[in-house]
C-alpha positions in Angstrom: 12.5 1.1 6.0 13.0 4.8 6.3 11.2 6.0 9.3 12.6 10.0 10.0 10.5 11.0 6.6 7.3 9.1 8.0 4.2 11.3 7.7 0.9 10.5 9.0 -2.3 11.1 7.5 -5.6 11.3 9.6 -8.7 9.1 8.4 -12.3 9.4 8.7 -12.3 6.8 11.6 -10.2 9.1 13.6 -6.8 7.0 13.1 -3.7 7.9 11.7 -2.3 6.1 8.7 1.6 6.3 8.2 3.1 6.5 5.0 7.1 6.2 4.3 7.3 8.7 1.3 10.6 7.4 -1.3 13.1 9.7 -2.4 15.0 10.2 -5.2 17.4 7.2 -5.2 14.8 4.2 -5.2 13.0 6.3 -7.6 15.6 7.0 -9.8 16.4 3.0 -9.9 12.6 1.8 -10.5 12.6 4.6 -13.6 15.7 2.7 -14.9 14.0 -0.5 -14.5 11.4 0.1 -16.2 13.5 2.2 -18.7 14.9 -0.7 -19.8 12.3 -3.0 -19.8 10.4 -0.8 -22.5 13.8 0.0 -24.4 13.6 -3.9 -24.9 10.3 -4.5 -25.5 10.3 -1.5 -28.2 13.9 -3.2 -29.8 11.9 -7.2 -30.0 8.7 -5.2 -31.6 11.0 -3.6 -33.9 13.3 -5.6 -35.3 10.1 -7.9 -35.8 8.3 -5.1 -37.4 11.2 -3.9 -39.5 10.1 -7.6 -41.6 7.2 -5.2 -42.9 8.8 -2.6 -44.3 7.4 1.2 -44.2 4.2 -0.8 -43.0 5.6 -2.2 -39.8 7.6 1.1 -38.9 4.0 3.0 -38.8 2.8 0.5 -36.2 6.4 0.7 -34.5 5.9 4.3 -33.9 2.6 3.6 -32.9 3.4 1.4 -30.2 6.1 4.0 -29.3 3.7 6.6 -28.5 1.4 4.3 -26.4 4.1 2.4 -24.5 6.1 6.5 -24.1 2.2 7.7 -22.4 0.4 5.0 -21.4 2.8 2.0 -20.0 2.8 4.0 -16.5 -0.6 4.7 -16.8 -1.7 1.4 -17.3 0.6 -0.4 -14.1 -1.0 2.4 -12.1 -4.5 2.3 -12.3 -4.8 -1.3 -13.2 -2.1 -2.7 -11.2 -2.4 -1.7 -7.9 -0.2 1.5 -8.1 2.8 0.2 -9.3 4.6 -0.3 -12.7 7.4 -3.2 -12.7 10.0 -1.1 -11.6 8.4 0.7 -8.8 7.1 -2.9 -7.7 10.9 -4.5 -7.8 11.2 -1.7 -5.2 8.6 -1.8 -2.7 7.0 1.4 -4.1 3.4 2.2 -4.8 1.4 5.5 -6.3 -1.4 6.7 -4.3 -3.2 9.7 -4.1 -1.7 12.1 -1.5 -4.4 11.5 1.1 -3.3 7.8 1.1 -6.7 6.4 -0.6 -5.5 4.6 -4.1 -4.6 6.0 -7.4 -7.1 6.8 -9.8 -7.2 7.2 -13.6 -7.0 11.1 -14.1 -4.5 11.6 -11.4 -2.3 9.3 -12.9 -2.7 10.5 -16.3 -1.7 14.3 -14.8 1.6 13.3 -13.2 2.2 11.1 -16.9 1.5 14.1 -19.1 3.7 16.6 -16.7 7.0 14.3 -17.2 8.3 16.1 -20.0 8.1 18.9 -17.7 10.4 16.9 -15.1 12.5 16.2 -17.3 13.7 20.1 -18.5 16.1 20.7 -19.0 18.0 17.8 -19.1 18.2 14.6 -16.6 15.2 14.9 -15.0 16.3 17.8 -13.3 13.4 19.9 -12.7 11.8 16.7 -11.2 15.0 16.0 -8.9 14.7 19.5 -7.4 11.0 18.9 -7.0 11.4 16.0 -5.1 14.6 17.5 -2.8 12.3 20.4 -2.1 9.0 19.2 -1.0 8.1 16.9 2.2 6.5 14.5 0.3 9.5 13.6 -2.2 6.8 14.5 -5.5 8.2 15.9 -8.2 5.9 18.2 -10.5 3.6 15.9 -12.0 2.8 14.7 -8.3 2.2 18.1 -7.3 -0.2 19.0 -10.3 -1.5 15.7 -9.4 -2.1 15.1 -5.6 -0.3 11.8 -5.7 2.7 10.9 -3.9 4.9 7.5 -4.2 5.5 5.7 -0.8 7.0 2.5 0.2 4.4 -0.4 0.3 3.6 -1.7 3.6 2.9 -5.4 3.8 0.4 -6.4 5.2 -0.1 -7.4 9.1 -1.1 -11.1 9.4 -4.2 -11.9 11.5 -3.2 -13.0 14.4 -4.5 -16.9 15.2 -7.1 -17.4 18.5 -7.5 -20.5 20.2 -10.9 -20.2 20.7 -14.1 -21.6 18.8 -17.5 -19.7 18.4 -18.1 -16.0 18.6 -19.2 -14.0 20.7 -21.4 -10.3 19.5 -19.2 -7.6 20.6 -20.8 -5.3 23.1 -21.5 -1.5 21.4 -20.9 0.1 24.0 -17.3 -0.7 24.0 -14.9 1.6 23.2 -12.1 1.5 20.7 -9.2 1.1 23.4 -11.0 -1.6 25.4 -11.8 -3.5 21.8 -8.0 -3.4 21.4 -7.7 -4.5 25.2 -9.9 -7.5 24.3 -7.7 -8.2 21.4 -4.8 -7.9 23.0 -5.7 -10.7 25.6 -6.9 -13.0 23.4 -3.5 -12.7 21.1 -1.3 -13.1 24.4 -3.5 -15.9 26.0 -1.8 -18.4 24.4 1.3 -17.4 26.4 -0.2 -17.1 29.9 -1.3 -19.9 32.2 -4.6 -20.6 33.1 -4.9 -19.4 36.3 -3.5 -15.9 34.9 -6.1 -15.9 32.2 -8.5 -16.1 34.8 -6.9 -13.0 36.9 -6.5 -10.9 34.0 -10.3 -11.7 32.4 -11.6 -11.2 35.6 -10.4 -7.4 35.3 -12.4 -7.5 32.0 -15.1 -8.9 33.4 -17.1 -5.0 34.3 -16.7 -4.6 30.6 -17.8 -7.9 29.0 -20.5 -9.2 31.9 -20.4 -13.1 31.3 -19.9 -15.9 33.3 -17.1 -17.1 31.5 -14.9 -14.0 30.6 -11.9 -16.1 29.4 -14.2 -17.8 27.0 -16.5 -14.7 26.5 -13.1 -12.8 25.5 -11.8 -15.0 23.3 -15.1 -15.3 21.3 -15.3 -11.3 21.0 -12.0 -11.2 19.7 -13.2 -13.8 16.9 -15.6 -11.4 16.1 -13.3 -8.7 15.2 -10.8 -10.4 13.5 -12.8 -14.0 11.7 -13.5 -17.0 13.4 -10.1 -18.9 12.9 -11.6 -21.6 15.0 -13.3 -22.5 11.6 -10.1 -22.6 9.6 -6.7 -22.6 11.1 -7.6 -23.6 14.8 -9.6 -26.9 13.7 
């Protein structure tokens, strides 16, 4: 994973979400991908369609103009951000604030290709992306949509504890996280130092049982596993 060209973008809740922008080469290798996956599609329909005569060749050229416009368009918006190439590589679209793509931007950066593409090679769009933090080429510009490497999701981690427990509102974010964090580690750590380190929770969380009481909040935040996985 690339991590110098990391940017983060600040959310609502006061976070920061990271986002690993792709350059040109992984790029340039999910456009040949999917280059070639439409090159053979369009030779199949083709010599298929050629059967029909002048017939067939109207609906060839048809399906030339909506797989030219709209294959992108359609892996974007309806497939989570990514056409088969892009996904082969661990790339996704999004919009350049980080929420997801949505129709109109993706038709934007579609209709400004030809544009990236002067004069020849894509090099107006190489350029683009050489020049600009982001790594977007014209049509991402015009479009306020960037393509980044896809994260995978972090697994939830597994607690060892049944039942939950209401989380106190009054908590703040870095002692939720505190709570979290010792019930993840618990599993690691001898009774007796359960015991020493809930008892340094214990001002926050007021229970008798703050190894129990713990363990319970921290089901709250993340599920009750005790139901599932820790039956």
């Amino acid at each position: 994973m690339i991590t110098d060209t990391r940017i983060a973008l600040e959310i609502p809740e006061g976070g920061d979400l990271p986002l690993d922008p792709a350059g040109f080469g992984p790029r340039a290798v999910a456009y040949i991908i999917d280059f070639l996956i439409t090159t053979v599609a369009l030779s199949i329909l083709g010599a298929v369609l050629g059967l029909a005569g002048g017939f067939g060749d109207g609906i060839l050229y048809i399906l030339y103009f909506l797989v030219n416009w709209f294959y992108p368009v359609f892996f974007e918006v309806w497939k989570n951000g990514a056409t088969p190439g892009k996904r082969s590589l661990g790339l996704v679209v999004v919009n350049d604030d980080g929420t997801p793509l949505t129709f109109s931007a993706s038709v934007i950066r579609n209709l400004m290709r030809p544009i990236d593409m002067l004069p020849v090679g894509y090099m107006t769009g190489v350029v683009s992306i050489l020049c600009t933090r982001k790594f977007q080429r014209l049509g991402d510009l015009a479009a306020g949509t960037m393509v980044v490497y896809a994260h995978q999701p972090t697994p939830a981690p597994v607690l060892d504890a049944k039942g939950k427990r209401p989380v106190p509102v009054s908590l703040r974010t870095d002692e939720q996280r505190a709570l979290l964090a010792f019930a993840e580690r618990s599993k690691s750590l001898s009774a007796q130092r359960q015991q020493e380190l809930a008892e340094l929770l214990q001002p926050i969380i007021k229970a008798d049982e703050p190894v129990l009481a713990i363990k319970q909040m921290a089901n709250s935040m993340v599920g009750d596993f005790s139901g599932g996985q820790n039956r």
